[in-house]
TORPA-4810 file (N, C-alpha, C, O; in nm, 3 decimals):
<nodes>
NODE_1_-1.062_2.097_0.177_-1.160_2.005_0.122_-1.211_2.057_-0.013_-1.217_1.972_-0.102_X
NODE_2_-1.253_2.192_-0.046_-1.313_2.270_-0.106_-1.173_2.244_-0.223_-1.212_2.205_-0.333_X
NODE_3_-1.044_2.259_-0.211_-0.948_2.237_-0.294_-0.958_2.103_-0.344_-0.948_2.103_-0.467_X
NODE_4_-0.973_2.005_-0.303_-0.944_1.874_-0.306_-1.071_1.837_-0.409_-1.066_1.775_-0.515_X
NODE_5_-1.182_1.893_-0.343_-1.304_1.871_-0.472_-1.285_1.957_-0.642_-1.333_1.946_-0.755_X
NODE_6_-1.213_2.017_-0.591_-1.161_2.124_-0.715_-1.096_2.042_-0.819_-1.097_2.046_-0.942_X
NODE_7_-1.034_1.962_-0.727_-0.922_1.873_-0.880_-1.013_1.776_-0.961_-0.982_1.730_-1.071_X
NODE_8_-1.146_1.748_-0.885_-1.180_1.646_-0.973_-1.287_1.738_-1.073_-1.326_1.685_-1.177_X
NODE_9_-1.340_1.899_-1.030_-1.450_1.924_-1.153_-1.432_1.974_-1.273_-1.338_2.049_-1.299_X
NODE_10_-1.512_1.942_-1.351_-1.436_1.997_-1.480_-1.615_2.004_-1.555_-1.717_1.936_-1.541_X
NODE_11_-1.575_2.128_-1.638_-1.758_2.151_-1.741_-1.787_2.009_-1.807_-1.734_1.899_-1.827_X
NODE_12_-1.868_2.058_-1.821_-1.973_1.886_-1.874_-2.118_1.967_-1.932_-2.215_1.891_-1.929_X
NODE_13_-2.142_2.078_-1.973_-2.289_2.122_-2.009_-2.212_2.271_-1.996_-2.130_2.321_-1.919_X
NODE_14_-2.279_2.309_-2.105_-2.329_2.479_-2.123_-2.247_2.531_-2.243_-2.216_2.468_-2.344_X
NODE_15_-2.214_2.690_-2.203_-2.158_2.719_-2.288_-1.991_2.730_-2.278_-1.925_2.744_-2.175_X
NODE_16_-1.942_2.720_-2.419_-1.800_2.689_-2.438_-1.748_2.843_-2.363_-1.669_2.820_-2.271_X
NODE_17_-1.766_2.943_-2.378_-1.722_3.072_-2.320_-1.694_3.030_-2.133_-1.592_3.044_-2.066_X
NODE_18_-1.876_2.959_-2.077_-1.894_2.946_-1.901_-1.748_2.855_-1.889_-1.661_2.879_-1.805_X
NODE_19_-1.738_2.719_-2.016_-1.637_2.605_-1.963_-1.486_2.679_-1.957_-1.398_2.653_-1.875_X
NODE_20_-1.482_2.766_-2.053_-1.315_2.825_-2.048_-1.325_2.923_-1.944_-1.236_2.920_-1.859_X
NODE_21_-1.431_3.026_-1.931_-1.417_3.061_-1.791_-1.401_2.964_-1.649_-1.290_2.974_-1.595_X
NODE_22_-1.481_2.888_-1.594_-1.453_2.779_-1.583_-1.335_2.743_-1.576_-1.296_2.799_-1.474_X
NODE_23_-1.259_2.692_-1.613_-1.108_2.601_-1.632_-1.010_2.745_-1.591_-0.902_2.716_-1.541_X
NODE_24_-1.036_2.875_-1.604_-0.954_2.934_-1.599_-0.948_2.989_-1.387_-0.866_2.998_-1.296_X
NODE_25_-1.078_3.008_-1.411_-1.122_3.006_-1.248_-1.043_2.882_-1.158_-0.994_2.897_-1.046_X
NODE_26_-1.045_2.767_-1.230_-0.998_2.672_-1.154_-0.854_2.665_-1.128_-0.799_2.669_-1.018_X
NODE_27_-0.806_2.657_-1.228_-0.650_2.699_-1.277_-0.572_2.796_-1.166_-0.476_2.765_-1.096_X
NODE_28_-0.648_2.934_-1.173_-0.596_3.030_-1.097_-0.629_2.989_-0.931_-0.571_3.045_-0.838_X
NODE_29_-0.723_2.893_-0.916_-0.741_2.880_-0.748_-0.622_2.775_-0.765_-0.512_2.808_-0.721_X
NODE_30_-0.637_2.664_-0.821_-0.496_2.583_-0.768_-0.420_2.585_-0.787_-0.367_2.482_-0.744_X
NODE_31_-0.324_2.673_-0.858_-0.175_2.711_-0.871_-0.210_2.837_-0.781_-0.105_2.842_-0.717_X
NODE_32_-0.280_2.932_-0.737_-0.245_3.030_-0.646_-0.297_3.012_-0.505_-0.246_3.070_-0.409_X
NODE_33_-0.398_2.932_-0.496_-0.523_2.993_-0.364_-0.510_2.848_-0.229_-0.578_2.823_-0.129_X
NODE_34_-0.381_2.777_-0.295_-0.402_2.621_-0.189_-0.279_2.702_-0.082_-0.175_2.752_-0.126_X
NODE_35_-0.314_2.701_0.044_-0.271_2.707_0.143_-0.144_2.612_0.183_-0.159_2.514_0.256_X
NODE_36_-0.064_2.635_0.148_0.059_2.508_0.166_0.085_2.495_0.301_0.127_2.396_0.361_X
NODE_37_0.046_2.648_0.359_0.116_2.636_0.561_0.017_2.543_0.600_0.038_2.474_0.700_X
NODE_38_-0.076_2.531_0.543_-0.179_2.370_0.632_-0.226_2.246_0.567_-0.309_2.168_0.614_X
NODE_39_-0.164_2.236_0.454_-0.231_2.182_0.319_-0.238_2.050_0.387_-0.339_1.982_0.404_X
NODE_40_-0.091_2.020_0.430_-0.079_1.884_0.512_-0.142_1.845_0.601_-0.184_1.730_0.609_X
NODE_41_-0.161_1.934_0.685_-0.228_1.876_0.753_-0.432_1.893_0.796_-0.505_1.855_0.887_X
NODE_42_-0.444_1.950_0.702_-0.597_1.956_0.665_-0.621_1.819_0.550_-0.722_1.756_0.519_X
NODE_43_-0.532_1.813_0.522_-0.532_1.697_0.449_-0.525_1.513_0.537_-0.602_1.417_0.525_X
NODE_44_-0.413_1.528_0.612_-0.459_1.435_0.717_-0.587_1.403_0.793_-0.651_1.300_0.815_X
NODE_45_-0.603_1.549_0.832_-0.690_1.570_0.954_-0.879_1.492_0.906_-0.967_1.435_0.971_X
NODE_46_-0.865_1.527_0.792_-0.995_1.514_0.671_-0.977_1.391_0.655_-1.083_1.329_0.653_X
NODE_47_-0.856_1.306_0.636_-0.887_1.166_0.614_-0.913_1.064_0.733_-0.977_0.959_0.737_X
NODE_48_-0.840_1.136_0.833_-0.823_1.084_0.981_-1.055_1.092_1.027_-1.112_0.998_1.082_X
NODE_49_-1.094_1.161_1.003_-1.243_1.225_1.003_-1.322_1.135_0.959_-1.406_1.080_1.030_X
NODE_50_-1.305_1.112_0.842_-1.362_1.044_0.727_-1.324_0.858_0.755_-1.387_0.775_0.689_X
NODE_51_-1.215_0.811_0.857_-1.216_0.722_0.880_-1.291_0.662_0.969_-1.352_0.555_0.970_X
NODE_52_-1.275_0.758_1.052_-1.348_0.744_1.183_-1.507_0.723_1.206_-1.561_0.647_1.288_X
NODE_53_-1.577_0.821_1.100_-1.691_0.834_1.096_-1.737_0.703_0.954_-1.831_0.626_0.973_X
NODE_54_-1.676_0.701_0.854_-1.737_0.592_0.750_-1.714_0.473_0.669_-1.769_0.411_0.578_X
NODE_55_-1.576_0.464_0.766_-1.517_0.308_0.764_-1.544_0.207_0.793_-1.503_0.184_0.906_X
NODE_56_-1.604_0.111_0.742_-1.699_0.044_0.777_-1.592_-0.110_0.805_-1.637_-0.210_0.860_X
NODE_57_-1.442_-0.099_0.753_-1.384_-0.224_0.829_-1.384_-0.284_0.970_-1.411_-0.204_1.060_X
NODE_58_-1.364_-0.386_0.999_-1.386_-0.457_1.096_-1.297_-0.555_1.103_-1.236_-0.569_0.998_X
NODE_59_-1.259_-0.650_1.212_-1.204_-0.759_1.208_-1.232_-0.887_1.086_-1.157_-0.980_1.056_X
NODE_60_-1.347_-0.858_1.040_-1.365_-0.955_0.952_-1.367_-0.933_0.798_-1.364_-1.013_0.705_X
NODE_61_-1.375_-0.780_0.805_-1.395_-0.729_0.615_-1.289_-0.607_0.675_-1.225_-0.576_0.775_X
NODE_62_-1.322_-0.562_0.535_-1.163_-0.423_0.448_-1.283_-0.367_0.369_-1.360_-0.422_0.289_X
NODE_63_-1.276_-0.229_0.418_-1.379_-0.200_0.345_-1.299_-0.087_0.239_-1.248_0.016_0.283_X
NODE_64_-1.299_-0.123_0.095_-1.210_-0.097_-0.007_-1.241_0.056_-0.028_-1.171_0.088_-0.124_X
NODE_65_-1.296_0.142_0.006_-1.351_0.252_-0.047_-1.222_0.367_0.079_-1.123_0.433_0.050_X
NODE_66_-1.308_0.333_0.247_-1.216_0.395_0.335_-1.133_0.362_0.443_-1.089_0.422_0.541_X
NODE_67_-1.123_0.234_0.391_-1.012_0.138_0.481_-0.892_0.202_0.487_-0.871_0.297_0.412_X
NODE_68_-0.790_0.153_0.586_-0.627_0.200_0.563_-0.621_0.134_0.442_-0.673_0.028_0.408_X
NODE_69_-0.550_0.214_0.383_-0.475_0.116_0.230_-0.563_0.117_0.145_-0.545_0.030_0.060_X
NODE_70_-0.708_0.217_0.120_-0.793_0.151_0.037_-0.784_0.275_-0.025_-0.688_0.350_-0.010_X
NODE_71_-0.958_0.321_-0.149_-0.914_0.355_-0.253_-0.933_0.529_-0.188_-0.900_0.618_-0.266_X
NODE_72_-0.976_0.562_-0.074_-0.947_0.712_0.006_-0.850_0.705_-0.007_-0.823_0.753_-0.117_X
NODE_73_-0.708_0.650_0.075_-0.608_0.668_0.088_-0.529_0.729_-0.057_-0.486_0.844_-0.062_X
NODE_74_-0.516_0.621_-0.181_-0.444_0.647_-0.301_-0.558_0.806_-0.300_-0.498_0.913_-0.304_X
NODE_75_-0.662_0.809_-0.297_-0.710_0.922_-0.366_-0.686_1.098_-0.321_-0.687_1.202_-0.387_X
NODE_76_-0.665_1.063_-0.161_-0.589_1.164_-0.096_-0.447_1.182_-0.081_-0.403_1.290_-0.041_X
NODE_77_-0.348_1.055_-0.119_-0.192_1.108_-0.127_-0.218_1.184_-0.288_-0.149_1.285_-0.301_X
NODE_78_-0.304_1.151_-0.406_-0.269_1.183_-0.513_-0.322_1.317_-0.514_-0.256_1.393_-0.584_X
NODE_79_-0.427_1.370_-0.455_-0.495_1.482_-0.423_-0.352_1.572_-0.318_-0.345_1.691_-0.350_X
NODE_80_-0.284_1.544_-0.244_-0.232_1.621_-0.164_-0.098_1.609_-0.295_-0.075_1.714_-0.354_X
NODE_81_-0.049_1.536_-0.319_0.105_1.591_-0.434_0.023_1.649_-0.546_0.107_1.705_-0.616_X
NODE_82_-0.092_1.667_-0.599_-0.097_1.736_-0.697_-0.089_1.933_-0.598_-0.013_2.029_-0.596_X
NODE_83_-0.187_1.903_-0.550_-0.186_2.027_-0.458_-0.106_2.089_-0.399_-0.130_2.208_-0.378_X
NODE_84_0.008_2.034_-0.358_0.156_2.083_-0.320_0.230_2.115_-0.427_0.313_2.207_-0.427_X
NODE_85_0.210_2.055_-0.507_0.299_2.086_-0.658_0.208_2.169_-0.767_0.219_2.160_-0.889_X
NODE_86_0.143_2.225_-0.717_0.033_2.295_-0.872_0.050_2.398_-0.880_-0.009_2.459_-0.969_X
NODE_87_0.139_2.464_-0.793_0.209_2.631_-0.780_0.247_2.602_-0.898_0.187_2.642_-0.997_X
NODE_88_0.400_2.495_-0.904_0.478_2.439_-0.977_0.470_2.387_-1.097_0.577_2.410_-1.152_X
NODE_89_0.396_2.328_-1.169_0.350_2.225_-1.215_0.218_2.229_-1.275_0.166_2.119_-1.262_X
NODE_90_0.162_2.289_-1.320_0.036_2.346_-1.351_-0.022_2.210_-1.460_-0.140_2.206_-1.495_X
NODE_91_0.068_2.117_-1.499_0.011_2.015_-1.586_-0.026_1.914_-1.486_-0.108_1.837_-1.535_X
NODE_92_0.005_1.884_-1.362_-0.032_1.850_-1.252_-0.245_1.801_-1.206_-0.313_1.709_-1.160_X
NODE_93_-0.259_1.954_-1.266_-0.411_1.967_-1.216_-0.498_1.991_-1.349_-0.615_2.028_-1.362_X
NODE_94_-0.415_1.962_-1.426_-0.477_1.962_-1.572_-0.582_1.841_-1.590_-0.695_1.862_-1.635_X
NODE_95_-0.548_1.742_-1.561_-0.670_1.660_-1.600_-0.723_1.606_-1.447_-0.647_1.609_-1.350_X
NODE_96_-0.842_1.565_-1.439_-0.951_1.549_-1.324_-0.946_1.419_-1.280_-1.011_1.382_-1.183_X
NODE_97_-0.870_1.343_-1.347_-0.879_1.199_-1.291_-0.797_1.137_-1.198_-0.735_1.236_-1.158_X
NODE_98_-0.751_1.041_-1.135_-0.644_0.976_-1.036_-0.524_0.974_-1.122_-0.418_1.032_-1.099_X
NODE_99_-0.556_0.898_-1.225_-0.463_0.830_-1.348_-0.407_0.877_-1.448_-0.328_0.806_-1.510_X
NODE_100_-0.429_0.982_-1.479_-0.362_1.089_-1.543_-0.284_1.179_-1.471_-0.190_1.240_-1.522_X
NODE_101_-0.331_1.193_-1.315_-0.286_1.293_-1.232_-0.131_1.201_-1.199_-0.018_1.251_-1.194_X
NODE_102_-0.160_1.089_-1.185_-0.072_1.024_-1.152_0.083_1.033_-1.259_0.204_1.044_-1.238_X
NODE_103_0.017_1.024_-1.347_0.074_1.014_-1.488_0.183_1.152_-1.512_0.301_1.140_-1.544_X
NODE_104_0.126_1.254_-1.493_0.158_1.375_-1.469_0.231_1.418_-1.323_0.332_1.489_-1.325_X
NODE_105_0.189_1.383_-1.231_0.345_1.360_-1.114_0.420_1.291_-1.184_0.520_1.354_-1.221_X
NODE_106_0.414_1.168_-1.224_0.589_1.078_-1.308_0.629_1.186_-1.396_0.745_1.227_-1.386_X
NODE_107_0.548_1.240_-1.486_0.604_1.297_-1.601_0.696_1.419_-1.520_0.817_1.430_-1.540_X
NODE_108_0.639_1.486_-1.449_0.698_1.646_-1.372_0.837_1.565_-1.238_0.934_1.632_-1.203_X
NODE_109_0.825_1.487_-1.208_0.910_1.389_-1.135_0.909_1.440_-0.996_1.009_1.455_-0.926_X
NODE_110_0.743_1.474_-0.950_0.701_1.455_-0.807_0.714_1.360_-0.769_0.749_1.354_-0.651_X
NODE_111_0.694_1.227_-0.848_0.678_1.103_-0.758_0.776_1.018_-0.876_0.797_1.059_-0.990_X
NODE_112_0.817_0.917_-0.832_0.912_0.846_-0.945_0.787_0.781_-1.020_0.671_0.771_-0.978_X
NODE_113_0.850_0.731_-1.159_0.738_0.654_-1.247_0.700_0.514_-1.180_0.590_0.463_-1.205_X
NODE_114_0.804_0.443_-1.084_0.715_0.318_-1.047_0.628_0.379_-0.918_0.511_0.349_-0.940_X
NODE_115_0.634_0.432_-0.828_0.556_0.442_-0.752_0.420_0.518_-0.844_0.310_0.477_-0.804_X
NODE_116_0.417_0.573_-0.905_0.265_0.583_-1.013_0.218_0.463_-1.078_0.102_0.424_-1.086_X
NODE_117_0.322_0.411_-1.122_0.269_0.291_-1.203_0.227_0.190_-1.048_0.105_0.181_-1.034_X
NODE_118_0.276_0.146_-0.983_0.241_0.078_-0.862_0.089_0.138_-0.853_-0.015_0.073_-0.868_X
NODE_119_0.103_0.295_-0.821_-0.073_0.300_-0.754_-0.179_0.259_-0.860_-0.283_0.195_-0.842_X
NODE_120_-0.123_0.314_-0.985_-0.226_0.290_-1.050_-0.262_0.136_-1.090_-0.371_0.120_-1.143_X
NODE_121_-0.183_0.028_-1.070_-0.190_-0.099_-1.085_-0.255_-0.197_-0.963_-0.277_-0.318_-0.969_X
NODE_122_-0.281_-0.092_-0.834_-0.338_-0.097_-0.686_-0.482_0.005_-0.718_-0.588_-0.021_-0.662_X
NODE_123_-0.472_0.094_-0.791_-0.617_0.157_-0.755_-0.736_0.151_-0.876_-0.842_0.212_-0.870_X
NODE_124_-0.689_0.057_-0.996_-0.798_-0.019_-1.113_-0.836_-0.126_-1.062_-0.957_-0.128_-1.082_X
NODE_125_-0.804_-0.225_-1.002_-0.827_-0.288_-0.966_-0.953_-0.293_-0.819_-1.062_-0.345_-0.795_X
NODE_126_-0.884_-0.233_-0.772_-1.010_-0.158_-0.656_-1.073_-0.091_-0.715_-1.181_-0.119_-0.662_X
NODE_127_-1.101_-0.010_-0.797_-1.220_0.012_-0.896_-1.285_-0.062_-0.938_-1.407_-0.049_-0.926_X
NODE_128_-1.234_-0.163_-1.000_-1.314_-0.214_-1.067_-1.419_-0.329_-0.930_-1.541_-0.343_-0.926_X
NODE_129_-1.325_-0.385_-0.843_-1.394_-0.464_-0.686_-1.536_-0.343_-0.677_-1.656_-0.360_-0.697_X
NODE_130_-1.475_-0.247_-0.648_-1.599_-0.175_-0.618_-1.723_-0.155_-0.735_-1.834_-0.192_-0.696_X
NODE_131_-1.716_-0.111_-0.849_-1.862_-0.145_-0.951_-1.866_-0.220_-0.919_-1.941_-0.204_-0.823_X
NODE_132_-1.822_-0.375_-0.922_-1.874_-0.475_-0.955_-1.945_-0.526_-0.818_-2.031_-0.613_-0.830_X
NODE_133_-1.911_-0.475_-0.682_-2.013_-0.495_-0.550_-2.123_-0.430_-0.574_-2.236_-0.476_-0.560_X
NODE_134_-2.082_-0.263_-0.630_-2.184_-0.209_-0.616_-2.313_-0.236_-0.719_-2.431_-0.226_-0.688_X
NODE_135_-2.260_-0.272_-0.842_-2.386_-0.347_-0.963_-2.432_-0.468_-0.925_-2.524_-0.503_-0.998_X
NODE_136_-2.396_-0.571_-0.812_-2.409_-0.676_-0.756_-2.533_-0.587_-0.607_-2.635_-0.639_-0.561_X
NODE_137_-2.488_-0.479_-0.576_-2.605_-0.445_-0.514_-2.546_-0.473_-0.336_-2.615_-0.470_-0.235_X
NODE_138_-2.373_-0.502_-0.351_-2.385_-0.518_-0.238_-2.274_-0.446_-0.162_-2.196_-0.417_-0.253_X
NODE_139_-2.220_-0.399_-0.045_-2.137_-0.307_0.050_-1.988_-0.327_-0.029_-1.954_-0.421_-0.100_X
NODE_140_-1.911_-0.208_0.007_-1.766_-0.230_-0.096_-1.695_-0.291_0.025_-1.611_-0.229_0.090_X
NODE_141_-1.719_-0.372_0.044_-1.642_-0.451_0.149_-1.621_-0.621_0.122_-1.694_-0.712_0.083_X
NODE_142_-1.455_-0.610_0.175_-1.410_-0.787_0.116_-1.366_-0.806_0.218_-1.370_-0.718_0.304_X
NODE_143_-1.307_-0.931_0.243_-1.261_-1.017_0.337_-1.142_-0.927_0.393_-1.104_-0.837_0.318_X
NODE_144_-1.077_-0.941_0.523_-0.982_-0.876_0.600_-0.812_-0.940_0.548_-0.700_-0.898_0.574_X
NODE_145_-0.856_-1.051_0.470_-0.705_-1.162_0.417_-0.712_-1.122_0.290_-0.633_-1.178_0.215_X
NODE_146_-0.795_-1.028_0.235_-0.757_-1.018_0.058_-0.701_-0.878_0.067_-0.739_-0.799_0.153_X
NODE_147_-0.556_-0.832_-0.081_-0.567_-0.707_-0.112_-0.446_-0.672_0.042_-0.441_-0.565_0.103_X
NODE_148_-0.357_-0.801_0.075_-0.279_-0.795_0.204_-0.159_-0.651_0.183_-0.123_-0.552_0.247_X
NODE_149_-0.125_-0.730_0.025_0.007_-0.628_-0.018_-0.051_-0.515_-0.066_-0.060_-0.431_0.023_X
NODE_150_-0.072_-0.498_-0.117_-0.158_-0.359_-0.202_-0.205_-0.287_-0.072_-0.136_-0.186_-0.057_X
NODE_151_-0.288_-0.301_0.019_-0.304_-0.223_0.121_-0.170_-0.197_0.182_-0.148_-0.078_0.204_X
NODE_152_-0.069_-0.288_0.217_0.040_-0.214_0.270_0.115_-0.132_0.213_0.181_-0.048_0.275_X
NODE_153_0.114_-0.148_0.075_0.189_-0.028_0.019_0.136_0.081_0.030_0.213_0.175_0.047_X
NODE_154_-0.020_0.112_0.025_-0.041_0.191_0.051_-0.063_0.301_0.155_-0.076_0.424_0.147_X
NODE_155_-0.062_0.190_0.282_-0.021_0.270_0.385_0.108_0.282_0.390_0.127_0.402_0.410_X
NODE_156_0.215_0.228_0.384_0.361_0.257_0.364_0.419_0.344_0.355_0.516_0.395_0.411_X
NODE_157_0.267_0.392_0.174_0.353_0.565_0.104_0.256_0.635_0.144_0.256_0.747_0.091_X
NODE_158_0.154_0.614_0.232_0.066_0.701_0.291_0.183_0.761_0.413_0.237_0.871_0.404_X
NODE_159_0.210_0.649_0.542_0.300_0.721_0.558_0.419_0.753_0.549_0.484_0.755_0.653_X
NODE_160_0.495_0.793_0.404_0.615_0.902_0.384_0.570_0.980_0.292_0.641_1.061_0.233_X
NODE_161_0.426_0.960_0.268_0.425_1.100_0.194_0.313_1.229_0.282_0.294_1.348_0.260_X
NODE_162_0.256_1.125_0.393_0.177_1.202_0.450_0.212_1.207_0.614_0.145_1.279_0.689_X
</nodes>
């Protein structure tokens, strides 16, 4: 978990010396310190957790945040191939975002370029559903008939990659 929060921090305040220390600290935990004998499955186990307890779908809504197929899912297959590959691949964990990370599996050819371009054309879009509930003030949750295909792909490559 503690790895997985790792990919997204990056300095934002202080001094330029703390941020390159910083980046270098980070660097050396995820190309050396990720546990590959369990990576997988602490990685399941955490999403399997996280469903159970704050999924708020139902027969009647999809709740876009930790539904099957929603924006947990893309955010933990992209979190687990950067992390398996950052021994490898160190441009991998270089930038903090989904979409660059993504960008960077196609480029290193962890994942082929359409299946990146696919997520990322499945997980802006659910971004953007979600501000716009949440500046509306209301639950990230839509109807159980919208978002049919896009959720299946993503469970699909949820499971063959997980």
């Amino acid at each position: 978990w503690e790895h997985q929060a790792l990919l997204r921090a990056r300095p934002v305040a202080g001094s330029e010396r703390i941020a390159e220390s910083f980046v270098q600290v980070r660097a050396d935990t995820l190309s050396s310190r990720v546990r590959q004998d369990t990576l997988h499955d602490d990685v399941v186990d955490m999403r399997a957790r996280m469903r159970k307890t704050i999924d708020k779908s139902d027969d009647q809504v999809f709740d876009l945040k930790q539904g099957s197929g929603g924006i947990g899912d893309i955010e933990f297959i992209v979190q687990y191939l950067v992390l398996s590959n950052a021994a490898s691949e160190a441009s991998v964990y270089f930038y903090t975002d989904n979409i660059r990370q993504l960008d960077a599996l196609a480029e290193t050819g962890c994942i082929t370029a359409a299946v990146s371009t696919r997520l990322q054309d499945i997980y802006k879009p659910y971004r953007l559903r979600l501000h716009h509930l949440s500046l509306d003030d209301k639950k990230p949750l839509v109807g159980q008939d919208e978002l049919l295909e896009e959720r299946r792909y993503v469970e699909d490559l949820w499971a063959e990659v997980l």
